[in-house]
N, C-alpha and C positions, 0 to 999 in steps of 0.2 A: 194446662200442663199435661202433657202424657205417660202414661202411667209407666213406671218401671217395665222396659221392653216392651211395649206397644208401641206401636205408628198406624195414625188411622188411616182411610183410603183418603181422607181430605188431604191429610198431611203428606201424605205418598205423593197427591199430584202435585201440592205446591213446592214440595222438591224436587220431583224432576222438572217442575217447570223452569225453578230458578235456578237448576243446574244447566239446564238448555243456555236459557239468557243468557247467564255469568261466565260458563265454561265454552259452553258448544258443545257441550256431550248429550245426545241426544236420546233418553231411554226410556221415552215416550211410546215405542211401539212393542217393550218388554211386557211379557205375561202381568199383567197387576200381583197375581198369587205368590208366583215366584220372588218378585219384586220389594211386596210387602216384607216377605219373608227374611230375606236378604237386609233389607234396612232395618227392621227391627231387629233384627239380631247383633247387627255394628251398632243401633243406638243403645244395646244391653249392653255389649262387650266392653264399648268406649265410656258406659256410665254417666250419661249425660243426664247434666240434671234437669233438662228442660228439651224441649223439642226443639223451642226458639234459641237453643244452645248448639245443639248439633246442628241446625240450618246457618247459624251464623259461622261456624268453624266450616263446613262445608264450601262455605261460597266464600270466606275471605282467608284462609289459612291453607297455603298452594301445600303446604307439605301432609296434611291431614288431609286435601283432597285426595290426592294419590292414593294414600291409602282407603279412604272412600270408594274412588272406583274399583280398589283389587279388592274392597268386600263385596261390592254390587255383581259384579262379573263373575262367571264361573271358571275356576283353574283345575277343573278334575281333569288327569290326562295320565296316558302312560305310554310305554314303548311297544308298539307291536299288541297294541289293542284292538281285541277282538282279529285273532290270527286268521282264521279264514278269508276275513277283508283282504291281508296281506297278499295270502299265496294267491287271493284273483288278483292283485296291484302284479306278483312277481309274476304268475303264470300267462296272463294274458294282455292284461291292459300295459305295464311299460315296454313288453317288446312289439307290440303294435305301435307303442310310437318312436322304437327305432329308426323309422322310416325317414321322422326328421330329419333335415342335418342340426337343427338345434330344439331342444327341451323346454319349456315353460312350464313351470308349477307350481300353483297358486294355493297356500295351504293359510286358510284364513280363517280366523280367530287360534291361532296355533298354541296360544297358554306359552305354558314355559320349555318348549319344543321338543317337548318328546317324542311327539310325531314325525317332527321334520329330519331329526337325525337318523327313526326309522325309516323313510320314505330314502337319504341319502346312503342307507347302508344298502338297500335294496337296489340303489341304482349302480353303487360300486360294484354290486356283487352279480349285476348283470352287463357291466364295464359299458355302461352308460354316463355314470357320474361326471365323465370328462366334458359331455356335453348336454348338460344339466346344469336350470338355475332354479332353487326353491326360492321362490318368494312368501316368508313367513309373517303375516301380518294381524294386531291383534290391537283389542281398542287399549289395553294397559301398555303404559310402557311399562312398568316395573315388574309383567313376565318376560316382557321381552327382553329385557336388560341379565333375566336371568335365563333366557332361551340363547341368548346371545356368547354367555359365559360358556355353554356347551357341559355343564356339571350336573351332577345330579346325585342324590343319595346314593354310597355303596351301598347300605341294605336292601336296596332296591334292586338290585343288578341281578338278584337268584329269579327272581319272578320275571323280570323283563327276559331273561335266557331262554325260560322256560317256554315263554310267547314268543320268542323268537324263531325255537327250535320248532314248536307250533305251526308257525308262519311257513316253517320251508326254511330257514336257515341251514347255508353251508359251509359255514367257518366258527370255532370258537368265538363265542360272543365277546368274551375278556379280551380278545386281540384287538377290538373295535376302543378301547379306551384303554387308559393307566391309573392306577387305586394313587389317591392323593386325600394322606387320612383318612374322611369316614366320606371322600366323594370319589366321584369316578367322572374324570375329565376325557368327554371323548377325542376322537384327535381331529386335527388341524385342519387335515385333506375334507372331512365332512365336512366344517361348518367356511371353508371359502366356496362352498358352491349354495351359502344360503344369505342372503338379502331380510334381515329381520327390521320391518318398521311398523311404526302407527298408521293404522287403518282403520276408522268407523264404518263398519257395513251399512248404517243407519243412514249417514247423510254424505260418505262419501263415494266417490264416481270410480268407474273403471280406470284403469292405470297401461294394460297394458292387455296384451291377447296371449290367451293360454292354450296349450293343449291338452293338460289336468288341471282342474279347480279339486280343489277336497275342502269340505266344512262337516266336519262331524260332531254332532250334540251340541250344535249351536244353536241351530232354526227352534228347538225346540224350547227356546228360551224367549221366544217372540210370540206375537201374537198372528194370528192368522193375515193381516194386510200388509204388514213387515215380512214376512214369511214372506211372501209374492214378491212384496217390493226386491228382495237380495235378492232371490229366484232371478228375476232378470237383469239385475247385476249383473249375476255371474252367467248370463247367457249370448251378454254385450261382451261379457269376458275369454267369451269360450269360442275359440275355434272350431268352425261346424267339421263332423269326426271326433273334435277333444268328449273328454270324458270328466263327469260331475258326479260328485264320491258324495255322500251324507252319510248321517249315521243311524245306529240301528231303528230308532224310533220316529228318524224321519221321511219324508215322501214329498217327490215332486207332481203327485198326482193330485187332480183337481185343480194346479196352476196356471196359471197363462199360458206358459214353456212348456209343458208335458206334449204338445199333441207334435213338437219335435224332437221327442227325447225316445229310444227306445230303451229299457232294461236290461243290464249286460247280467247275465248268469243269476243270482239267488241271494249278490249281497246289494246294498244299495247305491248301487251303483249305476248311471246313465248315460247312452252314449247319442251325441248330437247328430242327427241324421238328417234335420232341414227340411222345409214343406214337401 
């Protein structure tokens, strides 16, 4: 029996192994550290009185997996994080791919899309949006089902302004949404230019070709061979010219793909330039 909030490393693998088997969730190539972490803390939260308690609801109770994956995964996310990313996305990188007659952008592990409705106010407000498709994809359905709702805490809405106006914002932020109680529903016109579905970066395959991929403070939740493996995902993904966003703690250097990638400006940012 394992001790109130602990899970040993033995027990960590025989759970993701038999989360692999029984689910097909694959989280075999996650940091162990982090991993550990994460499951000990849902086996304190949920009070299980037994290890072989919590592996058994795990693998046979579909509605307590759910919530198993949205503790394993990480959902930190906000609007218009880390604004100087933004004003490179507003200043350089989307009117460069004006050039398209059509948009693809692939915003993967998205959480509960706080990203993505930035990334779409960004393209309104360079009247790109019209021909712009975010595809927002992420291994939980249950943020996406809430990235999908388009809501998000009012109390939230003074700080996102703030990163907004940050970012290079040139319109009252409040115009972008309507106060409904204690949430702020963005509107309409953003979320029909976004595609939100389930995606495993771990074992599942390219879908479609992009001209932005964005993954921010994802990689860093992988281990170094996983890290490579997405890395060329998202390179089968990327139209050569498109451009590969990461975030601030991550790098595509020492990978596979670097020796075709050059560095757009000082954020982390990379653009596909071909042997």
């Amino acid at each position: 029996m394992s001790q109130a909030g602990v899970i040993s490393d033995e027990q960590v693998e025989i759970l993701i192994n038999d989360v692999l088997e029984h689910h097909g969730y694959d989280f075999t190539g996650y940091s162990r550290a982090s991993l550990k972490r994460r499951l000990s803390r849902l086996y304190s939260l949920d009070k299980h009185l037994s290890f072989a308690e919590f592996r058994y609801k795990t693998l046979n109770d579909d509605v307590y997996f759910k919530h198993f994956v949205e503790g394993v995964t990480v959902n930190v996310t906000e609007m218009f994080r880390d604004p100087s990313f933004y004003r490179l996305l507003r200043k350089q990188i989307l009117p460069n791919l004006n050039t398209y007659p059509f948009i693809r952008i692939w915003l993967a592990g998205c959480s509960t899309g706080e990203e993505a409705y930035s990334i779409a106010i960004l393209l309104k407000e360079l009247n790109l949006l019209q021909k712009s498709l975010i595809y927002a994809t992420d291994i939980n359905p249950t943020v996406l089902e809430k990235a999908s709702n388009g809501m998000f805490p009012l109390s939230q809405m003074k700080s996102y302004s703030e990163n907004y106006i940050a970012a290079g914002g040139i319109k009252d932020f409040s115009s972008y949404y309507s106060a409904n109680y204690n949430l702020a529903k963005f509107d309409e016109e953003l979320k029909r230019k976004m595609i939100f579905s389930t995606h495993n970066l771990v074992s599942d395959r390219s879908f479609n070709e992009f001209q932005l991929i964005l993954c921010r403070n994802v990689l860093i939740y992988f281990d170094r061979p996983l890290q490579f493996r997405v890395l060329q995902l998202f390179d089968q993904s990327l139209e050569n010219l498109g451009y590969l966003a990461l975030g601030t703690k991550e790098t595509i250097d020492f990978s596979p793909i670097s020796a075709t990638y050059k560095k757009v400006g000082t954020e982390k940012v990379w653009r596909k330039v071909g042997a």
